[in-house]
KOLGU-4560 file (N, C-alpha, C; in nm, 3 decimals, padded with zeros to 5 digits):
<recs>
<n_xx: 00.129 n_yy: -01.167 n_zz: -02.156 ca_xx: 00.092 ca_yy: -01.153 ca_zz: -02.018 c_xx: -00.059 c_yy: -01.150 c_zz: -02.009 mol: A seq: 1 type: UNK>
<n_xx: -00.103 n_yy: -01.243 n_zz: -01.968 ca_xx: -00.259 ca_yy: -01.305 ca_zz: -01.977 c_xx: -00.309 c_yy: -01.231 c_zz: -01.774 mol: A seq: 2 type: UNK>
<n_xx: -00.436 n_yy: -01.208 n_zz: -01.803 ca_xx: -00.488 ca_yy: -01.169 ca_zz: -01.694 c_xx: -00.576 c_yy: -01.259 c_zz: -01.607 mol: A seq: 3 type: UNK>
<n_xx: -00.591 n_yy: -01.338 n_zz: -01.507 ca_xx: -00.637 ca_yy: -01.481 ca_zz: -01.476 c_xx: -00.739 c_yy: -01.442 c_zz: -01.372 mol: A seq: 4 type: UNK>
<n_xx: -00.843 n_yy: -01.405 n_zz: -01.428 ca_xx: -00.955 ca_yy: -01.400 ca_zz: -01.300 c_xx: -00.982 c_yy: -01.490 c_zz: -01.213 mol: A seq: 5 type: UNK>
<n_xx: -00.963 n_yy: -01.615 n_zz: -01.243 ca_xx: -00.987 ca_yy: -01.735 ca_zz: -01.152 c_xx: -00.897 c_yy: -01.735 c_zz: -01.070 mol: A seq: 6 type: UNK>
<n_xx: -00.754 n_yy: -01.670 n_zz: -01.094 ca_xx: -00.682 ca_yy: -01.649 ca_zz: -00.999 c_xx: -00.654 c_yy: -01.553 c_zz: -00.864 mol: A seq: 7 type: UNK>
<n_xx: -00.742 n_yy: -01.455 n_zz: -00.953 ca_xx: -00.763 ca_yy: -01.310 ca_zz: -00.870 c_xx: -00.875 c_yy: -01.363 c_zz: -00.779 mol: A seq: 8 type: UNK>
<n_xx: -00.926 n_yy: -01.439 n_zz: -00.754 ca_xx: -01.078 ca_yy: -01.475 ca_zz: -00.675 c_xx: -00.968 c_yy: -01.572 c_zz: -00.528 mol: A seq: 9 type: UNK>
<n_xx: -00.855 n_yy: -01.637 n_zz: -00.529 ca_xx: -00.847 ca_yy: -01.689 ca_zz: -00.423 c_xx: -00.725 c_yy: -01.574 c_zz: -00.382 mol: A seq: 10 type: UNK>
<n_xx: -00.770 n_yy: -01.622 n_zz: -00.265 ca_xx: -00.677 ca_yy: -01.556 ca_zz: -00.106 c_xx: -00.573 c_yy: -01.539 c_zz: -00.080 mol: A seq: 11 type: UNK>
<n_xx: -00.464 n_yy: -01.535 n_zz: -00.176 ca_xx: -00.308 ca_yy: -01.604 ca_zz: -00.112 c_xx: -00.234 c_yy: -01.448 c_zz: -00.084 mol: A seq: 12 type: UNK>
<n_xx: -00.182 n_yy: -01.455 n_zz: -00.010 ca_xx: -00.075 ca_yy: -01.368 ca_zz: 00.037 c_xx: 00.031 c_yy: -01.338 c_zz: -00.073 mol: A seq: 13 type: UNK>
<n_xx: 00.062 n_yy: -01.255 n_zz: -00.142 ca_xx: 00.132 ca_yy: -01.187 ca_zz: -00.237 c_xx: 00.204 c_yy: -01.096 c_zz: -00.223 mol: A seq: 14 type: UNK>
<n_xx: 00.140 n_yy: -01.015 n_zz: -00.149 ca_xx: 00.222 ca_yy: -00.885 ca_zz: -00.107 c_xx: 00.353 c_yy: -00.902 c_zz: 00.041 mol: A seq: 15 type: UNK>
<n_xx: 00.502 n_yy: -00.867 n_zz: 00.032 ca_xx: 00.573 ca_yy: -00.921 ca_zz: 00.146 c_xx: 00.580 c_yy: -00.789 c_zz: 00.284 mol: A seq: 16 type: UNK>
<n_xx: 00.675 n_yy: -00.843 n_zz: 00.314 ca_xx: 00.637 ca_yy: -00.772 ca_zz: 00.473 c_xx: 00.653 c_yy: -00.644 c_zz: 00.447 mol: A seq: 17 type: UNK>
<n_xx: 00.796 n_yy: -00.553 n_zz: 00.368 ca_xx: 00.857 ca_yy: -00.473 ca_zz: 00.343 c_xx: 00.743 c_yy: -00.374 c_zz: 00.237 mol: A seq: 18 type: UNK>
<n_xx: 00.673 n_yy: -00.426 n_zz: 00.171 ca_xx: 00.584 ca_yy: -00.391 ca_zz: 00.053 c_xx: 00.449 c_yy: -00.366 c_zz: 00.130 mol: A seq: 19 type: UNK>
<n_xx: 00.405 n_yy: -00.450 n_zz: 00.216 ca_xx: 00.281 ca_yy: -00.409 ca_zz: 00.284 c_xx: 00.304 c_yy: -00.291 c_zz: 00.400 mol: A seq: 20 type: UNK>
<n_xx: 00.467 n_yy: -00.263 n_zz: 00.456 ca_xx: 00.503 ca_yy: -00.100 ca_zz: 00.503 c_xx: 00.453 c_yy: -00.016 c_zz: 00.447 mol: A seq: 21 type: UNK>
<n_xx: 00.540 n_yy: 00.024 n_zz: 00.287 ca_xx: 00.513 ca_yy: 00.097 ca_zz: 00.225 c_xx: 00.373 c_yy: 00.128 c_zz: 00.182 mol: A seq: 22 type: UNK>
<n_xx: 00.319 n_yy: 00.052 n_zz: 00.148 ca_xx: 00.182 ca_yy: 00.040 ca_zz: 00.136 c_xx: 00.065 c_yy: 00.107 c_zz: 00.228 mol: A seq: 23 type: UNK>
<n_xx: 00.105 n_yy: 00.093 n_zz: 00.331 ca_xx: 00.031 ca_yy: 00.126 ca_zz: 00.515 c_xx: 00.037 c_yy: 00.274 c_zz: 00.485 mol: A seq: 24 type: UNK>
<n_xx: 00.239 n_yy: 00.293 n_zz: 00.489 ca_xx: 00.247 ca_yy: 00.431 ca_zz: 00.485 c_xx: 00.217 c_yy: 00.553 c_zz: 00.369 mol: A seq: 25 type: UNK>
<n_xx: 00.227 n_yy: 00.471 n_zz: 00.261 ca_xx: 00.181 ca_yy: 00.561 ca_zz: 00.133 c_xx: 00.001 c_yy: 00.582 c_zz: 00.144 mol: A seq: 26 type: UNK>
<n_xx: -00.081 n_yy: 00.460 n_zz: 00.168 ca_xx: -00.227 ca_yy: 00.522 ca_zz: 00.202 c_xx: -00.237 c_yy: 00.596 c_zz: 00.289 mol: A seq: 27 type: UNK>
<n_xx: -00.212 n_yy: 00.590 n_zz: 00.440 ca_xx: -00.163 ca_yy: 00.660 ca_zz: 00.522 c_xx: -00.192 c_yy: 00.847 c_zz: 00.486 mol: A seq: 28 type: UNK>
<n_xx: -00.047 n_yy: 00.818 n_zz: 00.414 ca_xx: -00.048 ca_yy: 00.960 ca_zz: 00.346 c_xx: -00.137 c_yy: 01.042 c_zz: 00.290 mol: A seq: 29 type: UNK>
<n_xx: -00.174 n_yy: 00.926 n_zz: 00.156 ca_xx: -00.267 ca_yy: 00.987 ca_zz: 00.089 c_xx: -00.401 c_yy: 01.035 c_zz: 00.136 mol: A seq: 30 type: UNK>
<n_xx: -00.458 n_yy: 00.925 n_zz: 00.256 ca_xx: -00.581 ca_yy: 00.956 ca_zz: 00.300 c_xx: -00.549 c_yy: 01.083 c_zz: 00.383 mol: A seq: 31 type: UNK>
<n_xx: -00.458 n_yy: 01.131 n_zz: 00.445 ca_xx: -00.447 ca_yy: 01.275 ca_zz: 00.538 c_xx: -00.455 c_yy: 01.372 c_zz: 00.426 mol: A seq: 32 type: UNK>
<n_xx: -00.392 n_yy: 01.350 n_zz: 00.319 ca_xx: -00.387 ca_yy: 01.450 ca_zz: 00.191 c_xx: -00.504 c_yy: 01.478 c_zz: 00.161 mol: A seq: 33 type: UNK>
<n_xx: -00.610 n_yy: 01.365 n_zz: 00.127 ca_xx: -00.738 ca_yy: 01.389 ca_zz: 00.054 c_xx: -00.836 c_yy: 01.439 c_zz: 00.153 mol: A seq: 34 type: UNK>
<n_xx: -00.807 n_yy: 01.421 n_zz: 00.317 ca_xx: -00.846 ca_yy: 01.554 ca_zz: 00.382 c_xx: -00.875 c_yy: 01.680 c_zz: 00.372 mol: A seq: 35 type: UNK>
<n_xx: -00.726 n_yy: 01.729 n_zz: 00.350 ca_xx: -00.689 ca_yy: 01.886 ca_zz: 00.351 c_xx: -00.714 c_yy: 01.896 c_zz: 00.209 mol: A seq: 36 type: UNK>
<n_xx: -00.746 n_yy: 01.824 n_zz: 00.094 ca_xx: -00.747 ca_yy: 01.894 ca_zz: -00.032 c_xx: -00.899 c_yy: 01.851 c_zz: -00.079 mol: A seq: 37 type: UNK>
<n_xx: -00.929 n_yy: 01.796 n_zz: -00.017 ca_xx: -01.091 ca_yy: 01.730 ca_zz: -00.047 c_xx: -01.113 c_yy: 01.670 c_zz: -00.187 mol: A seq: 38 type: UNK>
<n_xx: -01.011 n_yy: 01.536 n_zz: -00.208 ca_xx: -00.984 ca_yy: 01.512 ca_zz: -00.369 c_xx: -01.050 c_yy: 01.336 c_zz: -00.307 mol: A seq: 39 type: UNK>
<n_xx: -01.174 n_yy: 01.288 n_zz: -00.377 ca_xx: -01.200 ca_yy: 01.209 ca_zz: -00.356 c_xx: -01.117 c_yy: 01.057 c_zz: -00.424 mol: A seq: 40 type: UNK>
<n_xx: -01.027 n_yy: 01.064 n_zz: -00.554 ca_xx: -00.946 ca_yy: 01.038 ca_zz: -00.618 c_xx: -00.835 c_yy: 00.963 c_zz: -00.455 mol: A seq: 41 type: UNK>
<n_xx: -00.784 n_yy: 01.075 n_zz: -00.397 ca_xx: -00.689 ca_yy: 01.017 ca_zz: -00.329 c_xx: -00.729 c_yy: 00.916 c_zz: -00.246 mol: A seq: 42 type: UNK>
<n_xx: -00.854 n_yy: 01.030 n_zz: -00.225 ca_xx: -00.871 ca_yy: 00.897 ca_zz: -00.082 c_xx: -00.923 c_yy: 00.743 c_zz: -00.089 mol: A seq: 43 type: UNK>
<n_xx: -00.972 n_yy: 00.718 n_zz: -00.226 ca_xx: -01.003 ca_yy: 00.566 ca_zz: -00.250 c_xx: -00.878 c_yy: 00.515 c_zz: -00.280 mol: A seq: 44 type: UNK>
<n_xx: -00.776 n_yy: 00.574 n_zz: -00.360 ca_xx: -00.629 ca_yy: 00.525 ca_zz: -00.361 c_xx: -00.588 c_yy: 00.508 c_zz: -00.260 mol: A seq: 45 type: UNK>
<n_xx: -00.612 n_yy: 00.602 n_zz: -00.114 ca_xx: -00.565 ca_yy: 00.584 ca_zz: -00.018 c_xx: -00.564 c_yy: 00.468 c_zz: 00.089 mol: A seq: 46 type: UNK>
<n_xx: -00.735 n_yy: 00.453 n_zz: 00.060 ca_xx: -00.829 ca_yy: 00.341 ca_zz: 00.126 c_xx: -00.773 c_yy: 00.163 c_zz: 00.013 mol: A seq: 47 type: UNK>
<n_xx: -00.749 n_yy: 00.190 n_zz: -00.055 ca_xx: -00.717 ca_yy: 00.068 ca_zz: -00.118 c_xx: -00.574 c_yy: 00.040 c_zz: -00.089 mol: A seq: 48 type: UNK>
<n_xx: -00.462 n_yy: 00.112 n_zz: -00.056 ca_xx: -00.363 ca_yy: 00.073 ca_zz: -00.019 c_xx: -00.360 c_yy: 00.054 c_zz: 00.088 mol: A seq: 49 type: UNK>
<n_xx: -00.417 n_yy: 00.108 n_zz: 00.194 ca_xx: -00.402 ca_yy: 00.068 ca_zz: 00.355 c_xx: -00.490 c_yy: -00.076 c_zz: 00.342 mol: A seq: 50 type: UNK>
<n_xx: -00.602 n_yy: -00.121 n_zz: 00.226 ca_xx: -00.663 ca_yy: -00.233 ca_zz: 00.302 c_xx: -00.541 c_yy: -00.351 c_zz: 00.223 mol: A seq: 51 type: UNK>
<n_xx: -00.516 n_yy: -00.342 n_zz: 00.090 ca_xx: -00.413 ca_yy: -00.433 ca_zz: 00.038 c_xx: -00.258 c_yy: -00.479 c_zz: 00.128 mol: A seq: 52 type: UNK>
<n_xx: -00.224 n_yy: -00.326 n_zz: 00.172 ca_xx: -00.080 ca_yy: -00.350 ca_zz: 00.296 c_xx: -00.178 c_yy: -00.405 c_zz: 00.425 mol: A seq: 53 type: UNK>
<n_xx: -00.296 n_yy: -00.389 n_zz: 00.453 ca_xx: -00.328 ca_yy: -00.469 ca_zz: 00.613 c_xx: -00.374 c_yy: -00.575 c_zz: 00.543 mol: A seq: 54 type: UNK>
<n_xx: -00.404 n_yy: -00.637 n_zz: 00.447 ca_xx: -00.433 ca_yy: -00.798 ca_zz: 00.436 c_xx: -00.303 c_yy: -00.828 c_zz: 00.408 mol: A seq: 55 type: UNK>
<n_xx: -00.242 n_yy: -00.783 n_zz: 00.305 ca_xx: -00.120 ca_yy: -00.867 ca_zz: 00.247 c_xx: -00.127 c_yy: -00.918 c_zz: 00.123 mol: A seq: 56 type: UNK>
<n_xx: -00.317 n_yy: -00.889 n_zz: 00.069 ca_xx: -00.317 ca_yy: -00.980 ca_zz: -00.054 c_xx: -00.355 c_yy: -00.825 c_zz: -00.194 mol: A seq: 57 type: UNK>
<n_xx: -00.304 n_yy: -00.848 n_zz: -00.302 ca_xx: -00.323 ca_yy: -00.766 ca_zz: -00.380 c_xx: -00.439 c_yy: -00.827 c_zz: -00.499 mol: A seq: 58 type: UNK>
<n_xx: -00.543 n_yy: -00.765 n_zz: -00.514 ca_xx: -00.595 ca_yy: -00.871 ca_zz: -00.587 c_xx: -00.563 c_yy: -00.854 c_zz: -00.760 mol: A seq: 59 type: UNK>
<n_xx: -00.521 n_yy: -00.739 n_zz: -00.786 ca_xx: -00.421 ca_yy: -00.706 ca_zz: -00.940 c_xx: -00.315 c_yy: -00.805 c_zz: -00.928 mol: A seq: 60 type: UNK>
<n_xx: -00.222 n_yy: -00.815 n_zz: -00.840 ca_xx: -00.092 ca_yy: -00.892 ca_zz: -00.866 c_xx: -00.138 c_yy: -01.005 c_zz: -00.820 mol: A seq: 61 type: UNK>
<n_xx: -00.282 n_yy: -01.070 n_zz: -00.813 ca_xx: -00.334 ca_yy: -01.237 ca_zz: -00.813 c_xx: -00.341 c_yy: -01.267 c_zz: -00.953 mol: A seq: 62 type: UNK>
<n_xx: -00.416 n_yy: -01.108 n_zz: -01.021 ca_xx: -00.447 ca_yy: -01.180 ca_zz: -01.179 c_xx: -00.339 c_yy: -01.173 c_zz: -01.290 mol: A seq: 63 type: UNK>
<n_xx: -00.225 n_yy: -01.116 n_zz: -01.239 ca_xx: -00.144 ca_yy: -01.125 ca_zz: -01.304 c_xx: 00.007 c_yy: -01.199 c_zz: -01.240 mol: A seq: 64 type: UNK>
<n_xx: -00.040 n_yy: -01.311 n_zz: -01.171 ca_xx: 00.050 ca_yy: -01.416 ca_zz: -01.130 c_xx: 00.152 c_yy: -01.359 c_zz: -01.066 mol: A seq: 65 type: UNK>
<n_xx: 00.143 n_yy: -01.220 n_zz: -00.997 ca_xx: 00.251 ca_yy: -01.148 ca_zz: -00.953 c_xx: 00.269 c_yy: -01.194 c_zz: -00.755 mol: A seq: 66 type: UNK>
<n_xx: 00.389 n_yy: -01.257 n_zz: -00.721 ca_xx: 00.396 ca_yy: -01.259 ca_zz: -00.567 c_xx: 00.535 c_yy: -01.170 c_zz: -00.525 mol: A seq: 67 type: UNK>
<n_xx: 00.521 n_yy: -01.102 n_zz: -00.454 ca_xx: 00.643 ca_yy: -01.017 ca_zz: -00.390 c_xx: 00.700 c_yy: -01.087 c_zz: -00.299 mol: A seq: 68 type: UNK>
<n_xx: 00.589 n_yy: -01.243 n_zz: -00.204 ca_xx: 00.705 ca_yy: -01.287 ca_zz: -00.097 c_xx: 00.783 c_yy: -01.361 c_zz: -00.180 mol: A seq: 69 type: UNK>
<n_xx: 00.867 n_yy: -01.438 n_zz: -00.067 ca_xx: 00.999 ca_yy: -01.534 ca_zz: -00.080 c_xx: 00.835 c_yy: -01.653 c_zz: -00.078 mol: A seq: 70 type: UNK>
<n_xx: 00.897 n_yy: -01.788 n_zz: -00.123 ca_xx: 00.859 ca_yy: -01.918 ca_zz: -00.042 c_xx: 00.846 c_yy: -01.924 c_zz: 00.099 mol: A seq: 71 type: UNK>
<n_xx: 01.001 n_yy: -01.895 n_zz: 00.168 ca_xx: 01.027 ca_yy: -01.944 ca_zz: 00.294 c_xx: 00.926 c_yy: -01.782 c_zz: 00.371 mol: A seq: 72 type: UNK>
<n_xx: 00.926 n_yy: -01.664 n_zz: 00.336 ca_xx: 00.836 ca_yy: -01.583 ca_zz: 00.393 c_xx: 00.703 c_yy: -01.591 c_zz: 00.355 mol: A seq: 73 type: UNK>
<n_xx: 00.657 n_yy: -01.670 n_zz: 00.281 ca_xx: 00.519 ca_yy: -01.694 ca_zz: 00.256 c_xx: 00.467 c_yy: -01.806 c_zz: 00.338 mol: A seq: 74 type: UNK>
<n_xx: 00.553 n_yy: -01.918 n_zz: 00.364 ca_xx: 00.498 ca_yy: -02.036 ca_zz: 00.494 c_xx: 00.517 c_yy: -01.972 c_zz: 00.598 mol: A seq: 75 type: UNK>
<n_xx: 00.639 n_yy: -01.931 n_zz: 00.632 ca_xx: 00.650 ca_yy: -01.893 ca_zz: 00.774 c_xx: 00.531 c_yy: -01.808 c_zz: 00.807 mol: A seq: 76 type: UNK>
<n_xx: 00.442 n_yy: -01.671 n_zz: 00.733 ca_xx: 00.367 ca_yy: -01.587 ca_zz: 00.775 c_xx: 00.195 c_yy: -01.664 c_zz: 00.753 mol: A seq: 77 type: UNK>
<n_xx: 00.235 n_yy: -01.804 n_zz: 00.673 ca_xx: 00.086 ca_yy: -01.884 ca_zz: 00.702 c_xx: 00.127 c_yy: -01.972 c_zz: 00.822 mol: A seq: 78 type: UNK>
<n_xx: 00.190 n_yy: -02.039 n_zz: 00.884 ca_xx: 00.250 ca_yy: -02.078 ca_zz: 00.980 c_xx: 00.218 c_yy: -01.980 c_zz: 01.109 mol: A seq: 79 type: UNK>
<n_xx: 00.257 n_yy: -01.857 n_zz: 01.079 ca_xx: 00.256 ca_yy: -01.780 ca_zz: 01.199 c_xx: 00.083 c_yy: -01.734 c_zz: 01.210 mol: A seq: 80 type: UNK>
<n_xx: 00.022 n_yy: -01.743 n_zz: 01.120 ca_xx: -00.141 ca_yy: -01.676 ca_zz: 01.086 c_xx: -00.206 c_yy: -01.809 c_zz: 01.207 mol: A seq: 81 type: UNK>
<n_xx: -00.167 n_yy: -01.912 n_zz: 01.128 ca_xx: -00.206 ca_yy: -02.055 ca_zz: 01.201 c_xx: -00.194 c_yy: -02.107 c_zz: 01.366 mol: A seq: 82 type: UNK>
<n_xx: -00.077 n_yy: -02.065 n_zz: 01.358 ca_xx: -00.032 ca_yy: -02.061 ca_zz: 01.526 c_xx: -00.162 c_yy: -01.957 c_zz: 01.622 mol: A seq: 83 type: UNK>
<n_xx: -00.133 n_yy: -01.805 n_zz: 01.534 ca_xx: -00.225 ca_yy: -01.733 ca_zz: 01.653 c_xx: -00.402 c_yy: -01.765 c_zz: 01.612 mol: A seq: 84 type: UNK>
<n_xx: -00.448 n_yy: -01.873 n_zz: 01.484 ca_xx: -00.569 ca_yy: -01.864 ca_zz: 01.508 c_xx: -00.647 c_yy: -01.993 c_zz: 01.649 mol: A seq: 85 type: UNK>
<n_xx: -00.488 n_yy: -02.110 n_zz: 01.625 ca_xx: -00.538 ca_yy: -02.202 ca_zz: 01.732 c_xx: -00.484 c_yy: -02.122 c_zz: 01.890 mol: A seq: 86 type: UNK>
<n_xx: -00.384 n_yy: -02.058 n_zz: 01.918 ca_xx: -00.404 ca_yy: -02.008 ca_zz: 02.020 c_xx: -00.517 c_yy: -01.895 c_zz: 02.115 mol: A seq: 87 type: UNK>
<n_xx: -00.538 n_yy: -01.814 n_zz: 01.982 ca_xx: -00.647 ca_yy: -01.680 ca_zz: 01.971 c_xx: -00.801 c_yy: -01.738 c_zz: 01.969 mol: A seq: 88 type: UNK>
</recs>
């Protein structure tokens, strides 16, 4: 299992719909935690999962060839990105 920096450098959507939830809600968490406990530890864990679940892209599971969508949920959500940038 080889680690591919050249791969980790482009953009692609990796992470799926269900995985970028969890993601939202586990930083979420953590950042209210590292509040009340003042653990700077959490809160960059925290801050890195809310920004990986709001892009969608993981840049660890780029360099290690890892994708969580389907095919058909990976066009449809560049499809749908596409639609609202020519309407938006």
């Amino acid at each position: 299992m080889n680690f591919d920096f050249k791969r980790m450098i482009k953009f692609e959507h990796n992470v799926c719909e269900k995985e970028k939830k969890y993601r939202m809600y586990a930083g979420a968490a953590l950042i209210v935690i590292s509040i009340f406990t003042a653990s700077i530890i959490l809160l960059v864990v925290g801050l890195i999962l809310v920004g990986t679940g709001f892009s969608g892209w993981c840049p660890v599971y780029s360099g290690l060839n890892k994708n969580t969508c389907t095919e058909a949920a990976a066009a449809a959500e560049e499809a749908g990105s596409e639609d609202n940038a020519a309407n938006g």
